[in-house]
PDB file with one MODEL, atoms N, CA, C and O in Angstrom:
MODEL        1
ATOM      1  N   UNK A   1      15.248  17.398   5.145  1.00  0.00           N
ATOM      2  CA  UNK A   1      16.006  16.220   4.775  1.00  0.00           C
ATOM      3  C   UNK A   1      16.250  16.273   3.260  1.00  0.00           C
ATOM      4  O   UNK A   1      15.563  17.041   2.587  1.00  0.00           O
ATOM      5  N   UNK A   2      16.980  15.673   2.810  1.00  0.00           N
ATOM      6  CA  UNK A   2      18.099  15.947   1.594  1.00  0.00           C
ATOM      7  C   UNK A   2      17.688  14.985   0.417  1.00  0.00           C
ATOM      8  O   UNK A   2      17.025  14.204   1.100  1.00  0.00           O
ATOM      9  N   UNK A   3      17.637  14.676  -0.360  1.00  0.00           N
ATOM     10  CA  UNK A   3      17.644  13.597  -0.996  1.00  0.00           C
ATOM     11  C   UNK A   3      19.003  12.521  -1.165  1.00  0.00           C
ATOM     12  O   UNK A   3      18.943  11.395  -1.659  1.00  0.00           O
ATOM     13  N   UNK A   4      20.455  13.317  -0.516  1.00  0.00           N
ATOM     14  CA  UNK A   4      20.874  12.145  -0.093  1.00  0.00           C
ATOM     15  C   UNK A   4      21.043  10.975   1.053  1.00  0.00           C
ATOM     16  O   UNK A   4      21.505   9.838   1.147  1.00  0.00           O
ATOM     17  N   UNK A   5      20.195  12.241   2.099  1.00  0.00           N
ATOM     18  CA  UNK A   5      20.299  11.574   3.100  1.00  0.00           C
ATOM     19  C   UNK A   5      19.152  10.235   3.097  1.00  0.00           C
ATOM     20  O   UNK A   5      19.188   9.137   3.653  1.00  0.00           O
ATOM     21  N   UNK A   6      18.124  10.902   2.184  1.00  0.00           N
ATOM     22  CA  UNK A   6      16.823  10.129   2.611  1.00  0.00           C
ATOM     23  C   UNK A   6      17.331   8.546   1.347  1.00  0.00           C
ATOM     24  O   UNK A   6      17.040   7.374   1.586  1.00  0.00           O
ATOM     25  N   UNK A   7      17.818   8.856   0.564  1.00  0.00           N
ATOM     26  CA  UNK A   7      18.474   7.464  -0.418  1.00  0.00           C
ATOM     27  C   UNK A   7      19.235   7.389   0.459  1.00  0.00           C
ATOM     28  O   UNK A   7      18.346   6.936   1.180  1.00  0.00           O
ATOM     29  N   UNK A   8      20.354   7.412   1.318  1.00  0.00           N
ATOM     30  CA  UNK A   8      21.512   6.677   2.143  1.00  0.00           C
ATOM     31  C   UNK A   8      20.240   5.325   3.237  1.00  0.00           C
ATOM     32  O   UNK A   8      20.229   4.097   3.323  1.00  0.00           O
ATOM     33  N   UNK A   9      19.316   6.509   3.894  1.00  0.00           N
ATOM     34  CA  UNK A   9      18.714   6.002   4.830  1.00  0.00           C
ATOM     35  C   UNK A   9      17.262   4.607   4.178  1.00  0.00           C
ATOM     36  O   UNK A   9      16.833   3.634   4.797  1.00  0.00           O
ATOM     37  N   UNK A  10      16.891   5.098   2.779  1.00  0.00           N
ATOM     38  CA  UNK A  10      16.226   3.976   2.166  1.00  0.00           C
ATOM     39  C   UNK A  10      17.277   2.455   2.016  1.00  0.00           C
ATOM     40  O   UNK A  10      16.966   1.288   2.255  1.00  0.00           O
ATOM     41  N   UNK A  11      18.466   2.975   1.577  1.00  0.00           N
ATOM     42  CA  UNK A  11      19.176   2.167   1.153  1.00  0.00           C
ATOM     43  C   UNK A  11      19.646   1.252   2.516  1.00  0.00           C
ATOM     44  O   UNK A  11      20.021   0.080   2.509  1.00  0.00           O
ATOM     45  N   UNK A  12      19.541   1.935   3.391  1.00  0.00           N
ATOM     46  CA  UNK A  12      19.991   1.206   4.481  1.00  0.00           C
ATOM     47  C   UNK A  12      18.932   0.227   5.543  1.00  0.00           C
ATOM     48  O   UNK A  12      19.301  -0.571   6.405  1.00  0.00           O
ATOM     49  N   UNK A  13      17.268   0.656   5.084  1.00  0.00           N
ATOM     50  CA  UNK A  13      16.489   0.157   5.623  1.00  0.00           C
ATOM     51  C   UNK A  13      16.182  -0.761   5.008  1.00  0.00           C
ATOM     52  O   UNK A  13      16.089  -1.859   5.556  1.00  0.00           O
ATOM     53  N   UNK A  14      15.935  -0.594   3.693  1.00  0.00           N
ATOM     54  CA  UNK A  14      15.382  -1.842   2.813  1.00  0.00           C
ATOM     55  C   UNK A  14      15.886  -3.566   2.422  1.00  0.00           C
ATOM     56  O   UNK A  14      15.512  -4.504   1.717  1.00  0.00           O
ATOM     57  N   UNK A  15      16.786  -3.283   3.233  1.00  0.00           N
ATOM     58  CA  UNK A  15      17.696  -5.076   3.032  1.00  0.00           C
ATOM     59  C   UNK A  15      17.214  -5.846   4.388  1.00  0.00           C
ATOM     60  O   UNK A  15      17.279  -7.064   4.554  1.00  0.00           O
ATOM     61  N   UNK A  16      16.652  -4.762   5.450  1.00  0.00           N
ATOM     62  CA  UNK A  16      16.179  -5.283   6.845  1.00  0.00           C
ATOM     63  C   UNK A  16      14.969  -5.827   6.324  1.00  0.00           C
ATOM     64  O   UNK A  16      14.486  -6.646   7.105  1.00  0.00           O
ATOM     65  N   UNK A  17      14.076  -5.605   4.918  1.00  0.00           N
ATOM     66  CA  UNK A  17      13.124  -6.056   5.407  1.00  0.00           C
ATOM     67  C   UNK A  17      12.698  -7.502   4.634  1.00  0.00           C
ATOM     68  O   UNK A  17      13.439  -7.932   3.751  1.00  0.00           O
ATOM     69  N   UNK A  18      11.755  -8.057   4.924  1.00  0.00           N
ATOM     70  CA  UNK A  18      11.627  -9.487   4.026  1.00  0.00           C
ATOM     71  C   UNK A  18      11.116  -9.331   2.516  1.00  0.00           C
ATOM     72  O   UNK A  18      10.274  -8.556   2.061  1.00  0.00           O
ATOM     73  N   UNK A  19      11.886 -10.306   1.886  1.00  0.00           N
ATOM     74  CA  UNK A  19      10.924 -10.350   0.267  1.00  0.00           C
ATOM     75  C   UNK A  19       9.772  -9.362  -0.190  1.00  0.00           C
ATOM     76  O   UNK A  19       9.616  -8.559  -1.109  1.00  0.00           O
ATOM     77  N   UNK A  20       8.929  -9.881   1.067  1.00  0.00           N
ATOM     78  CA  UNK A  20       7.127  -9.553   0.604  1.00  0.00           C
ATOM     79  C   UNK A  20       7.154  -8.169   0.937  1.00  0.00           C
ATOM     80  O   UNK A  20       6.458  -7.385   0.291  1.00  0.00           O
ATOM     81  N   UNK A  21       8.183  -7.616   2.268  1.00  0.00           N
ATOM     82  CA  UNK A  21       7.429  -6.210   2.324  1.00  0.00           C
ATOM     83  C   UNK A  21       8.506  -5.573   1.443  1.00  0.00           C
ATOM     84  O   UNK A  21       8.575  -4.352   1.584  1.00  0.00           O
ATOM     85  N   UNK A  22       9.236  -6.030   0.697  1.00  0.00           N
ATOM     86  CA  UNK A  22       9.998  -5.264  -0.321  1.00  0.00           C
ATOM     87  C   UNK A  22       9.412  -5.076  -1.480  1.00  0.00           C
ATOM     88  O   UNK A  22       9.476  -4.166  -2.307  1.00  0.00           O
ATOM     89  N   UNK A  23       8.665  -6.348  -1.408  1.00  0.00           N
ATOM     90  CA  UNK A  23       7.332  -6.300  -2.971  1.00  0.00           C
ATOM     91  C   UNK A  23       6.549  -5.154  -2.686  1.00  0.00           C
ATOM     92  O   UNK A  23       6.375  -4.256  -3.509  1.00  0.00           O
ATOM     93  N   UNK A  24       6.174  -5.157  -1.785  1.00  0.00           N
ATOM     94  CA  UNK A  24       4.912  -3.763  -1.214  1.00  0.00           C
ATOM     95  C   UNK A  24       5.693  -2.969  -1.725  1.00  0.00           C
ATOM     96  O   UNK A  24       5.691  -2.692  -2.925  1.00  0.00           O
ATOM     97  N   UNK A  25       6.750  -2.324  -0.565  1.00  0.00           N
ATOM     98  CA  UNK A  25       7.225  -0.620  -1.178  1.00  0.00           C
ATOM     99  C   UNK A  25       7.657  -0.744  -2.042  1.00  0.00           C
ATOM    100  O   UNK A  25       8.040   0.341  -2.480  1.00  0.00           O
ATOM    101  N   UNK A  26       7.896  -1.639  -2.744  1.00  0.00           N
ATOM    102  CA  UNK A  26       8.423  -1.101  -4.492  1.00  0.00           C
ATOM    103  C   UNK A  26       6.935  -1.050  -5.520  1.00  0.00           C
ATOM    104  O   UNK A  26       7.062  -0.488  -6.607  1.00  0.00           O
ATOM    105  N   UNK A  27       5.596  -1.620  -5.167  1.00  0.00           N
ATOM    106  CA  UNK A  27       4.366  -1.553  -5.777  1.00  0.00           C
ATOM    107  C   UNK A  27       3.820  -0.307  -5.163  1.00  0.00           C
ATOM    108  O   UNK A  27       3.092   0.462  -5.789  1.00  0.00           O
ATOM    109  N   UNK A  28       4.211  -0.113  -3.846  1.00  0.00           N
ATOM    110  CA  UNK A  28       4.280   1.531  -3.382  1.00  0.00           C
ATOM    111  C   UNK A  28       4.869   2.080  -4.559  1.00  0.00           C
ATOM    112  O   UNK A  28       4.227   2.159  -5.606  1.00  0.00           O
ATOM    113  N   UNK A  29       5.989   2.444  -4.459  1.00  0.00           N
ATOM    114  CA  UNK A  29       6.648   3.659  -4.981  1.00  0.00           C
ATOM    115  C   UNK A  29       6.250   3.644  -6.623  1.00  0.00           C
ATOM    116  O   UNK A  29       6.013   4.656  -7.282  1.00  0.00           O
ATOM    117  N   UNK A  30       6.235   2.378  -7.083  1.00  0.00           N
ATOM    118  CA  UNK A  30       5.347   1.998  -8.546  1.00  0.00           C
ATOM    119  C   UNK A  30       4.244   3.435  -8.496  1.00  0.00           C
ATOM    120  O   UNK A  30       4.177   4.503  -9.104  1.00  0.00           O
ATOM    121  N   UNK A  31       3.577   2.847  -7.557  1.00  0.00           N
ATOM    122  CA  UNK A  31       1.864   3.521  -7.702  1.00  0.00           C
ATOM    123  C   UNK A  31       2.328   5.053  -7.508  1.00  0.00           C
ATOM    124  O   UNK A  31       1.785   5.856  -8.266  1.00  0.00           O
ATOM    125  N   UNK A  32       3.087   5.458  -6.761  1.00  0.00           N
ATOM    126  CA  UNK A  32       3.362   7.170  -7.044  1.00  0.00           C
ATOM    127  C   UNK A  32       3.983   7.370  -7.824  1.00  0.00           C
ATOM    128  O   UNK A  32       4.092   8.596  -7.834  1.00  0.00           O
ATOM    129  N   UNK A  33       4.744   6.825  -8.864  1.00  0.00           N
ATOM    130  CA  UNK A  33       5.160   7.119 -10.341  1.00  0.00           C
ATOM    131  C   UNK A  33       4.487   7.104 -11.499  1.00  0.00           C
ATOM    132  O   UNK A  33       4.850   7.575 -12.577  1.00  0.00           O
ATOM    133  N   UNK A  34       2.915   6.223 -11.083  1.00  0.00           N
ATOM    134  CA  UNK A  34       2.263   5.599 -11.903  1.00  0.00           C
ATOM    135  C   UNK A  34       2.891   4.465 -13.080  1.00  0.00           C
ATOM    136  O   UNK A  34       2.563   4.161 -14.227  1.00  0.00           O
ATOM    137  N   UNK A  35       3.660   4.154 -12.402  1.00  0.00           N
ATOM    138  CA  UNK A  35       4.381   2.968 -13.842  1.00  0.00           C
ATOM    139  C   UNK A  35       3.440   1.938 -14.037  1.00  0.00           C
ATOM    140  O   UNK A  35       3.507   1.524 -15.195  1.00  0.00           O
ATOM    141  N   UNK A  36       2.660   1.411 -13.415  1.00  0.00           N
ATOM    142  CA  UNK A  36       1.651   0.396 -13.852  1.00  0.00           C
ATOM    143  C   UNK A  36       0.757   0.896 -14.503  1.00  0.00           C
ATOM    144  O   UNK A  36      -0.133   1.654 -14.117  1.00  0.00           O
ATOM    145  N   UNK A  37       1.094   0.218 -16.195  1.00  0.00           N
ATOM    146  CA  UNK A  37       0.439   0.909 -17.523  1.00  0.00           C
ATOM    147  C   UNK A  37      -0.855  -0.109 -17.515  1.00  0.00           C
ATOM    148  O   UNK A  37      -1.611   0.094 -18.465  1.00  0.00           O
ATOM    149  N   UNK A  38      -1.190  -0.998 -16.765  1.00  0.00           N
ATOM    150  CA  UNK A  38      -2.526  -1.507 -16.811  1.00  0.00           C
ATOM    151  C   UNK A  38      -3.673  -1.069 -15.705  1.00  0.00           C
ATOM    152  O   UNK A  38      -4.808  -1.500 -15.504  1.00  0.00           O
ATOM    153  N   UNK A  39      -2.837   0.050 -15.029  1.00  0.00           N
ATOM    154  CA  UNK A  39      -4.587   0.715 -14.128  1.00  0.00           C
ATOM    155  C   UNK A  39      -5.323   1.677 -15.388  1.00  0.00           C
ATOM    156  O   UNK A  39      -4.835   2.352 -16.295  1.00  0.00           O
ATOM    157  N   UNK A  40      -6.631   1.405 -14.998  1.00  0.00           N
ATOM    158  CA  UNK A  40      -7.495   2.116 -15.776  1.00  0.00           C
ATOM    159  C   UNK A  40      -8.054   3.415 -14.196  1.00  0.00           C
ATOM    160  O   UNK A  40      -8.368   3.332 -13.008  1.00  0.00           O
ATOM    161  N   UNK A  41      -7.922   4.164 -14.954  1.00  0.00           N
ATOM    162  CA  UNK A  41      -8.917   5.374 -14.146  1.00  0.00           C
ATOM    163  C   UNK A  41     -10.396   5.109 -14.153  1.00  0.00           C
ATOM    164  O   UNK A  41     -11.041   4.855 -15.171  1.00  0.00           O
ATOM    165  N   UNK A  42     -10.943   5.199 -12.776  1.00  0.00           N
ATOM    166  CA  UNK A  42     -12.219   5.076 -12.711  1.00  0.00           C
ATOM    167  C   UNK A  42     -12.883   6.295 -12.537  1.00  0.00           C
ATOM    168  O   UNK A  42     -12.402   7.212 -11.872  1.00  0.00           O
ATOM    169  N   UNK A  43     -14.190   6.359 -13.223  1.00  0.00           N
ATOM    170  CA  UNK A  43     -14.664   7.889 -13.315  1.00  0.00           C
ATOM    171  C   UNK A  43     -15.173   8.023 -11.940  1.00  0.00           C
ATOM    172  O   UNK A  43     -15.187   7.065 -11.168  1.00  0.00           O
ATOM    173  N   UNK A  44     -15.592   9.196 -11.624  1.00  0.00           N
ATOM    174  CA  UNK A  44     -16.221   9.427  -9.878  1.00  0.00           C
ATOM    175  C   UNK A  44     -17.373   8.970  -9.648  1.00  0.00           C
ATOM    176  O   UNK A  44     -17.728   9.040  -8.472  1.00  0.00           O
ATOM    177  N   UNK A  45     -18.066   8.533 -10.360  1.00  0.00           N
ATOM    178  CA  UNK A  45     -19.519   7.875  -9.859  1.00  0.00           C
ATOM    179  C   UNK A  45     -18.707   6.281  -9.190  1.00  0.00           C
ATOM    180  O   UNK A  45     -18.951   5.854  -8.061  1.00  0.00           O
ATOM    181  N   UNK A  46     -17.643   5.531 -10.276  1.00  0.00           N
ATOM    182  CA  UNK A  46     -17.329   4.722  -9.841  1.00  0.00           C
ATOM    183  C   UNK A  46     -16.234   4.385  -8.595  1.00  0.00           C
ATOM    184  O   UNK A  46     -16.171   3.230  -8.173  1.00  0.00           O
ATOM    185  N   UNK A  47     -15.670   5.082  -8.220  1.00  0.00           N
ATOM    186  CA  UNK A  47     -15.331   6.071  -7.082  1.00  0.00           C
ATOM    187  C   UNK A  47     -15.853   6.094  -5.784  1.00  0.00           C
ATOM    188  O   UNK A  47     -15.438   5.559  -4.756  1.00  0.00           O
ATOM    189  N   UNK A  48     -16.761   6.751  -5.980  1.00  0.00           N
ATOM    190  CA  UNK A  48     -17.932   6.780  -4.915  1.00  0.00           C
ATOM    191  C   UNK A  48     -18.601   5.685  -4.447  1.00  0.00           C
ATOM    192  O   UNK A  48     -19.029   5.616  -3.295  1.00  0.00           O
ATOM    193  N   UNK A  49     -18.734   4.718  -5.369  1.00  0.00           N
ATOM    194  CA  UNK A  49     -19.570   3.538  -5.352  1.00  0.00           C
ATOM    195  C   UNK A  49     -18.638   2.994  -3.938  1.00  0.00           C
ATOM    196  O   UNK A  49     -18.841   2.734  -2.752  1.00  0.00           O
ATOM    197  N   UNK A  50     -17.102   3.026  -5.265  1.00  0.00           N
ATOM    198  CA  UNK A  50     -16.146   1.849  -4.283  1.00  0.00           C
ATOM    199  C   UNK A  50     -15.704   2.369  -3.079  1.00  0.00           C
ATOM    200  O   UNK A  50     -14.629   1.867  -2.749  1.00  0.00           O
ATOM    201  N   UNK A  51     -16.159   3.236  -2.254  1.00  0.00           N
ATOM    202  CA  UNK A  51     -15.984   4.125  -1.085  1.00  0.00           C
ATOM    203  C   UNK A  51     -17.209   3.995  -0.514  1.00  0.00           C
ATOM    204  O   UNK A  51     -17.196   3.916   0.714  1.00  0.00           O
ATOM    205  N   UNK A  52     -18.414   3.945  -1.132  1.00  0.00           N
ATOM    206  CA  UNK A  52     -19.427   3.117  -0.491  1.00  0.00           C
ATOM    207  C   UNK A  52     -19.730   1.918   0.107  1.00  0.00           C
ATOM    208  O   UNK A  52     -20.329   1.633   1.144  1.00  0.00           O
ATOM    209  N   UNK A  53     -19.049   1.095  -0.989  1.00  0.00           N
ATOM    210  CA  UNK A  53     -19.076  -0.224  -0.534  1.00  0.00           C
ATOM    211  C   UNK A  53     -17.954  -0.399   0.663  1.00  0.00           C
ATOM    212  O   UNK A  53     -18.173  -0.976   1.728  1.00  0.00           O
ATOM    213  N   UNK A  54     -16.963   0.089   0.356  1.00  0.00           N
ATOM    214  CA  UNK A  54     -16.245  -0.615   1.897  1.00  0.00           C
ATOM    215  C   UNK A  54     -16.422   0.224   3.021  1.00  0.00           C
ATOM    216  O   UNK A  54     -15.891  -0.028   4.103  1.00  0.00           O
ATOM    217  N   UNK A  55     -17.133   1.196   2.824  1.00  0.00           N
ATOM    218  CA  UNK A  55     -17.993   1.259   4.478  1.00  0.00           C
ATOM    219  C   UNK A  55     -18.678   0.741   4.928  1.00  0.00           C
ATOM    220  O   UNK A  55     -18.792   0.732   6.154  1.00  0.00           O
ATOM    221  N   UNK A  56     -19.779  -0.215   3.763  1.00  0.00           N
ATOM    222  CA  UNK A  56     -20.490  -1.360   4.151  1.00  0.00           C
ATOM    223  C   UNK A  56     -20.044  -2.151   4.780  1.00  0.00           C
ATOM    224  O   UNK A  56     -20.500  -2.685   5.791  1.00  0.00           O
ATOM    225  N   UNK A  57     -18.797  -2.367   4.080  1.00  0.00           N
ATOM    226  CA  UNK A  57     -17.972  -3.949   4.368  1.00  0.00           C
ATOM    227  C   UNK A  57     -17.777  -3.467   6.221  1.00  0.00           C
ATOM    228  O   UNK A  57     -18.406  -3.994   7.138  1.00  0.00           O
ATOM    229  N   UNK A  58     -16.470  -2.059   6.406  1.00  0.00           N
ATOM    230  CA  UNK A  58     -16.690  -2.084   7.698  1.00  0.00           C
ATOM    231  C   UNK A  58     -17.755  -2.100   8.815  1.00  0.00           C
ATOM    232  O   UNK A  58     -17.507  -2.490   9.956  1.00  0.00           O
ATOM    233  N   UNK A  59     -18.738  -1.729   8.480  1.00  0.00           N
ATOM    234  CA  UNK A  59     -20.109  -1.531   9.066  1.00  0.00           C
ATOM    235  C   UNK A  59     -20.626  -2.850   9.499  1.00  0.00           C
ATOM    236  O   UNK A  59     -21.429  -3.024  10.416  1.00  0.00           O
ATOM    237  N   UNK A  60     -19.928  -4.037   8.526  1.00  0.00           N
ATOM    238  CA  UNK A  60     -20.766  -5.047   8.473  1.00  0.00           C
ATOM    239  C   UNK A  60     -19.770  -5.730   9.105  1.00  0.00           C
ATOM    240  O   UNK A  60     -19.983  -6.941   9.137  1.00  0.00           O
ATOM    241  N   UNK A  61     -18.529  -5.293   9.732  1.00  0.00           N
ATOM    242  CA  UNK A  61     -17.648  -5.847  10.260  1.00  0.00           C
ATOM    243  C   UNK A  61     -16.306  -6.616   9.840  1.00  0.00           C
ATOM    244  O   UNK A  61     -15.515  -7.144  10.621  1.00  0.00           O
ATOM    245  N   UNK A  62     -16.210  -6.566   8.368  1.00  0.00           N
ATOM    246  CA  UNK A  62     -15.249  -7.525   7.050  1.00  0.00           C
ATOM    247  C   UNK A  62     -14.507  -6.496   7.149  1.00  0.00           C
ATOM    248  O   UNK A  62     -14.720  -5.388   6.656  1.00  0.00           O
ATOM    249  N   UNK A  63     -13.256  -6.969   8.049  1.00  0.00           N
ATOM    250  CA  UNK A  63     -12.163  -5.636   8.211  1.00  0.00           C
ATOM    251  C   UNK A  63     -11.547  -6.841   8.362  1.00  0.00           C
ATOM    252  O   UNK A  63     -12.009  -7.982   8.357  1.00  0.00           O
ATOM    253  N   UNK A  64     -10.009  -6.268   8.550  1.00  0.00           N
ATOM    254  CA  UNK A  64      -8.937  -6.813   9.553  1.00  0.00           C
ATOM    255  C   UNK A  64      -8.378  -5.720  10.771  1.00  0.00           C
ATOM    256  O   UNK A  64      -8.726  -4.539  10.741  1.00  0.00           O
ATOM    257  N   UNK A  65      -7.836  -6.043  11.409  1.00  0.00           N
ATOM    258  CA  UNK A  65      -7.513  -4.826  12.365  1.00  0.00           C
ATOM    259  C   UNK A  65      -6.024  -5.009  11.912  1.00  0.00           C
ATOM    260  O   UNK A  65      -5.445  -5.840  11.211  1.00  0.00           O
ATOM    261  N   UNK A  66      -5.488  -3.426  12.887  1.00  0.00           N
ATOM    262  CA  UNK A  66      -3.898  -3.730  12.066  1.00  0.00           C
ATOM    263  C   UNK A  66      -3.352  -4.653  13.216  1.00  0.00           C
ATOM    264  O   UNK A  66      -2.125  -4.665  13.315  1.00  0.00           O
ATOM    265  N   UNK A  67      -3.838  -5.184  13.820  1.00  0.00           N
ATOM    266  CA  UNK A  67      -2.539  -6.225  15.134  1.00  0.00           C
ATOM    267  C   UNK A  67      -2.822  -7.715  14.472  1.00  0.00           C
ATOM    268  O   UNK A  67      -2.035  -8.661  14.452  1.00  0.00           O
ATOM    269  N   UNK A  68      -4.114  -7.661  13.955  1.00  0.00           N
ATOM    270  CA  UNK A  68      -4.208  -9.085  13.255  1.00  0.00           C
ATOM    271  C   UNK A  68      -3.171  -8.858  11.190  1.00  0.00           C
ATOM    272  O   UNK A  68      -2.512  -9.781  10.711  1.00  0.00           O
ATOM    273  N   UNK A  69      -3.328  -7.737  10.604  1.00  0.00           N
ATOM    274  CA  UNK A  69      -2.612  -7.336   9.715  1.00  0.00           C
ATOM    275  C   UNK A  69      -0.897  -7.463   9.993  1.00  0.00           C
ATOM    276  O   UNK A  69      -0.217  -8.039   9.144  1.00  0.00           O
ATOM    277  N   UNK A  70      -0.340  -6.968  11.060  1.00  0.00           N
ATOM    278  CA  UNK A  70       0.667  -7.293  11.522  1.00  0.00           C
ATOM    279  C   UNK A  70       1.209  -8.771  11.796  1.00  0.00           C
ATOM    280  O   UNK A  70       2.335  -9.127  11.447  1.00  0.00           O
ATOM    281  N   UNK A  71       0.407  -9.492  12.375  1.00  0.00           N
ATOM    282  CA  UNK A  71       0.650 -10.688  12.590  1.00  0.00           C
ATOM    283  C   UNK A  71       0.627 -11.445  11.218  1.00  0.00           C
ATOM    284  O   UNK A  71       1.203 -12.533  11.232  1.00  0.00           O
ATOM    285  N   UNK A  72       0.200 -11.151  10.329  1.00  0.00           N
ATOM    286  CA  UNK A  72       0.374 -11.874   9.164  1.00  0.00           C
ATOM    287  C   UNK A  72       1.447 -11.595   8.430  1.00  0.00           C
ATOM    288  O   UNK A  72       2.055 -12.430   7.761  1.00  0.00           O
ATOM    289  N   UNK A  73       1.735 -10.374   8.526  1.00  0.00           N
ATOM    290  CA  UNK A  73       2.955 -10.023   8.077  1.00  0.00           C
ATOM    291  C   UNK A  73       4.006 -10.504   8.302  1.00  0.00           C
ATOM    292  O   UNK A  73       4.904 -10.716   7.488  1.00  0.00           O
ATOM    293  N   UNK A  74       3.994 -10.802   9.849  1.00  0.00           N
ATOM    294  CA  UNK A  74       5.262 -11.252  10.456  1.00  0.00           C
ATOM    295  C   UNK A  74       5.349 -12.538  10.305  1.00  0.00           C
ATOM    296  O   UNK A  74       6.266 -12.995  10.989  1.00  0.00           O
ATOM    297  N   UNK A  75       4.687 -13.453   9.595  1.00  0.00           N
ATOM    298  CA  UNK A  75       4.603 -15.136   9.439  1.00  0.00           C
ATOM    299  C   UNK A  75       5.866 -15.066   8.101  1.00  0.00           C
ATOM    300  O   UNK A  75       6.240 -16.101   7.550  1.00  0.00           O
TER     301      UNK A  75
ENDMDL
END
């Protein structure tokens, strides 16, 4: 796929979708450009920690599932 096809086909998906999930993929595509000049890099101990902890969290059951994630979306 082309890069014009794939801009024709962005351009054509992105007006289908609402406000909020337009905020997402554009804080998406932000975060793979890195344009947000206020993330700080965290070193790998701190890293690890935060990959620790939310296995806790799932373990301990503090999730959402994606059909309940979906449904919020769609409100």
């Amino acid at each position: 796929m082309n890069s014009t096809s794939i801009k024709k086909q962005f351009d054509g998906y992105l007006p289908l979708l609402t406000t909020k999930q337009q905020t997402l993929v554009l804080e998406m595509v932000k975060g793979f450009l890195n344009i947000d000049t206020d993330v700080k890099h965290i070193t790998r101990k701190q890293y690890n920690q935060e990959i620790d902890e939310a296995v806790n969290r799932v373990e301990d059951g503090n999730f959402v599932t994606h059909e309940d994630a979906m449904k919020e979306l769609s409100k």
